[in-house]
N, C-alpha and C positions, 0 to 999 in steps of 0.2 A: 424390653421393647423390640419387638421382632424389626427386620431390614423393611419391611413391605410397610409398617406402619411409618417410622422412622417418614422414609421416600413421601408419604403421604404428607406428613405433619411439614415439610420443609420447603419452600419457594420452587428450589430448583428443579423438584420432585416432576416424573412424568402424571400429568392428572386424567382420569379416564375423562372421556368427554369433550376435553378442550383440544379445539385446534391444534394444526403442527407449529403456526405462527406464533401462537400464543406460548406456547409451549418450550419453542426457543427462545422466547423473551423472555418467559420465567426463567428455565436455565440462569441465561446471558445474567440480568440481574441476579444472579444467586452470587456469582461471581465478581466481588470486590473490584479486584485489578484491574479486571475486564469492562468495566463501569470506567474507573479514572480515565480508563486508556480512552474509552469512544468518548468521555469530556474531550479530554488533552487533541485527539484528533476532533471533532467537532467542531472544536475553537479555533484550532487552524484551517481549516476549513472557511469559517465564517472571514478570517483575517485574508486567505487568499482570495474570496468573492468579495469582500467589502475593502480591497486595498486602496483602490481610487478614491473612495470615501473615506477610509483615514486619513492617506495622505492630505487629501484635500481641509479635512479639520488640520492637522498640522501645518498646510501651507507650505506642503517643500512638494517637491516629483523626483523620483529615482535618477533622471537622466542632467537634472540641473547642476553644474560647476560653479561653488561659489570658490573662487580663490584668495578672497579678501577672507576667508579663515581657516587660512592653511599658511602656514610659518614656514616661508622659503628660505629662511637661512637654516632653517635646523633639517632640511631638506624632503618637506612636503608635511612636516607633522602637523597636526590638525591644533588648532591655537584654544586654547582654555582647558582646565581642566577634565577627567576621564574623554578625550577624545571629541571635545567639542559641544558635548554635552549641556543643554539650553533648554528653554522654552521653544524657541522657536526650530529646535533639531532632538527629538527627543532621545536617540539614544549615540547622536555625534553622529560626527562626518567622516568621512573616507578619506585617508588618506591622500595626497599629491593634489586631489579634484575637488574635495569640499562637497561630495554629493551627497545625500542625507540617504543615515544607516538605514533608519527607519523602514523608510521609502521602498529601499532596496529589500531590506528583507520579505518588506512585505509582498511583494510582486514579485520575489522569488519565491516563496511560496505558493504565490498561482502558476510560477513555471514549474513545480518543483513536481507540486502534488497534482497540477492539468496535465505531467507528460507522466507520471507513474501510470494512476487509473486510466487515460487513455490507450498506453502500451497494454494493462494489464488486461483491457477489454476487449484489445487485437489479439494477445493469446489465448484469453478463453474463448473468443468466437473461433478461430482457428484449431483448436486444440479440441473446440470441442465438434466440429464438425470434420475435421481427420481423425480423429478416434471412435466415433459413430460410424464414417462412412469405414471405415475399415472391419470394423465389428459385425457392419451388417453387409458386406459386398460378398463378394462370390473367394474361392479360394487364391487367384491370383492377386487381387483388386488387395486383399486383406495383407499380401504379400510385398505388394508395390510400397503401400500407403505407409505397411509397419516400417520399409526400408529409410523411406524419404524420413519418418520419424525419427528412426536412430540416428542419421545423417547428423539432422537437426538438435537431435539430443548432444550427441560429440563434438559439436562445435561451440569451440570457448568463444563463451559472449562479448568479452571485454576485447580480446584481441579480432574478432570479424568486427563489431563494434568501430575498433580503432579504423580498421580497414578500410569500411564503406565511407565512414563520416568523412575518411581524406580524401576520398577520392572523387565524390558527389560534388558539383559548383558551389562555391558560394553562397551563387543567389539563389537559391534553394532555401525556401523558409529552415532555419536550423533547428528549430521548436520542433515542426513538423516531422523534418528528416530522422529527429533522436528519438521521438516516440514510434514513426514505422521501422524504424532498424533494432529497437529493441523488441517491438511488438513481433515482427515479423522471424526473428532469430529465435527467441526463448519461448516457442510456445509448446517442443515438443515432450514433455514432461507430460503436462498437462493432458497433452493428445495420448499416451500410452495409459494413464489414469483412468482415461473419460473410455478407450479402449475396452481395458480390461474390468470395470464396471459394469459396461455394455455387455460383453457376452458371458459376464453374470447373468445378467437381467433377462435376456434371449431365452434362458430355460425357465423361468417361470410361467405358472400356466397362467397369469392374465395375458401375459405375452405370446403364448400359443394360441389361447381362445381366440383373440386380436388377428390374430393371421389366417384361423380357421374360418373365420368368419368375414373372410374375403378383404382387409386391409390390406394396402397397400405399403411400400416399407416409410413411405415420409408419413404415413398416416401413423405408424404403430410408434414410429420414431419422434414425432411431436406429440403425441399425445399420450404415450405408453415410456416409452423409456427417459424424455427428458426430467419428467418430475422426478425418477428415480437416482436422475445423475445429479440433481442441484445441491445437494449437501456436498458431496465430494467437490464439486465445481466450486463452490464458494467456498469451501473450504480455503483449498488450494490459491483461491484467489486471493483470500486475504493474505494469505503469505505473502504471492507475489508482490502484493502492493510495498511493503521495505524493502524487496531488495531492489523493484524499478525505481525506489528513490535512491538508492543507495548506484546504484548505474549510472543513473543520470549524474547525480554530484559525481562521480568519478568521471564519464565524460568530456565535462565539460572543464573540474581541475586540472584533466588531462590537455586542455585546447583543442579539444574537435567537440564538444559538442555545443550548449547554447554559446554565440557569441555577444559579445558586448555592442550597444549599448542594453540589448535585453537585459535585468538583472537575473542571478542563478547566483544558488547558496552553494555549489559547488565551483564554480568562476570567482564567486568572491574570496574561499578559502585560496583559490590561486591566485589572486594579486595579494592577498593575506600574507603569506609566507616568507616576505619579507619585513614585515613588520611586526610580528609577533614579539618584539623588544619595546620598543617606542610606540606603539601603538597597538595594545594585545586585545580591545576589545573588537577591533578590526575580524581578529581571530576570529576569538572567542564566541562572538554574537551569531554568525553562521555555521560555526561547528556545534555548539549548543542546540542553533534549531534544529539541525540534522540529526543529531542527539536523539534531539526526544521524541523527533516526529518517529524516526524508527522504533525507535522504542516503544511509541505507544501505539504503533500499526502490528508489530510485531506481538504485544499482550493481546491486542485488541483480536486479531486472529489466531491466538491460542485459544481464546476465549471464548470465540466465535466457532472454532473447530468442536472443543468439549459442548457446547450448548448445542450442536448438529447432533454428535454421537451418544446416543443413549445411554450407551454401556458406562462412558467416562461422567455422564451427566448421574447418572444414578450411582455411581461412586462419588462422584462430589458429595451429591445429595445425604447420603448413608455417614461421611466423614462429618457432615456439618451437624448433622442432628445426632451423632453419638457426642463431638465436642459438648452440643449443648444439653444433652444428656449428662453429661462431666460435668460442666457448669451448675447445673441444678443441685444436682446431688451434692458437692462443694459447698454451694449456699444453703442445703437442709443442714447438713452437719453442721455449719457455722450457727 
């Protein structure tokens, strides 16, 4: 069975006719892991929009101190069994304070995954509007933009990160603050990408016809080169999205980014760290969720990268249908 048939007979396969939309959904779906991961992120998702409405069925709030169940002679340990663990606190209470786990995790997760995707959407609209306008400016303008880019590229995120966060007031929303110092710092990657795609794109001739024909450059640039750049852009995005979460929890274990009473799964792992003996689900429960959320932002845009690119999609494709070529054949002979 030749490769072109193969590609035909298999989900993932490019099909003449259909859609680019369509097209990557078949992909996407073709792709097992790529499927658990957008469940596993989905769900968290749905837990960070719907936290006040768990809570609320549970009956507790992230910021409430019960201290009639917290054991002050053993010096803050949370009283009953796996850490307080109840009906009325579903997965125990926090050590010294009694505030419910639950609660917290869940409403860090709306801080966790509302400051990634909002940083990540300050870099691509940055990123992608300094890598266009440098692609398309004149010979100095391309010069400027590339310099300020590399600037931007050689500067360690974690340590300007640590910088700004100490040195900006207080009273500065800290939510707000960790999502524009991240968005603002890490977007020059992204800008040399969107860059050098662009004056790819520049020498093709729908893009000369487009110039000949009297457009102007925002006209040939929204309407001609953006649809060329959104695979690469969303590409790249979906990476971005683990490691703005992976930022943020450092951060804030760090003490400069969200503060408390907001909950954050990376502030919780810092009052954690001393209790990881006497009380390890403390740990445990917000390093877990950081766990997987990476983890499954991270499949979910490998996933998402192979179901953009053709080449890798049609080698997906070509592997899955010679396995089940194997398979058959296995089963005639039995």
């Amino acid at each position: 069975m030749s490769e072109a048939i193969v590609a035909a007979e298999v989900p993932g396969a490019t099909v003449p006719g259909v859609s680019g939309a369509r097209q990557f959904w078949r992909r996407l779906r073709a792709q097992r892991a790529a499927m658990v991961a957008a469940s596993v992120v989905a769900l968290l998702v749905l837990v960070a929009l719907a936290a006040s409405l768990l809570t609320a069925l549970e009956g507790q709030d992230p910021t409430t101190y019960h201290p009639a169940l917290i054991d002050s002679a053993r010096g803050g340990v949370p009283i009953g069994s796996f850490g307080g663990l109840s009906g009325d606190h579903w997965l125990g209470v926090e050590p010294q304070t009694g505030r419910d786990l639950f609660a917290r995790l869940a409403y860090g997760a709306r801080v966790s995954l509302g400051v990634a995707l909002a940083a990540t959407v300050i870099q691509v609209v940055v990123g992608v509007v300094m890598g266009v306008a440098a692609a398309l400016g004149s010979g100095w303008v391309d010069q400027l933009l590339s310099r300020i880019t590399d600037i931007f590229v050689a500067m360690p995120l974690m340590i300007m990160s640590l910088a700004l966060l100490a040195i900006v007031p207080s009273s500065f929303p800290r939510t707000v603050l960790v999502t524009l110092v991240i968005g603002f710092i890490a977007w020059g990657n992204i800008a040399k990408i969107v860059r050098a795609q662009t004056l790819t794109l520049k020498g093709l001739d729908y893009v000369s016809a487009a110039r000949l024909s009297g457009w102007n450059t925002w006209h040939i640039a929204r309407r001609e080169l953006l649809p060329g750049l959104a695979a690469p852009v969303i590409t790249y995005a979906a990476i971005l999205m683990p490691v703005n979460i992976s930022v943020e929890a450092a951060l804030s274990f760090l003490g400069v980014g969200v503060k408390p009473p907001t909950p954050s799964w990376g502030q919780m792992l810092t009052a954690a760290d001393v209790w990881y003996q006497a009380a390890p689900q403390y740990l445990l429960l917000p390093a877990s969720a950081l766990f997987v959320t990476v983890l499954a932002l991270t499949v979910l845009g490998d996933g998402v990268r192979t179901a953009l690119d053709p080449r890798a999609a049609s080698r997906l494709s070509v592997g899955t249908g010679r396995r089940r070529e194997a398979k058959a054949g296995k089963e005639e002979t039995a």
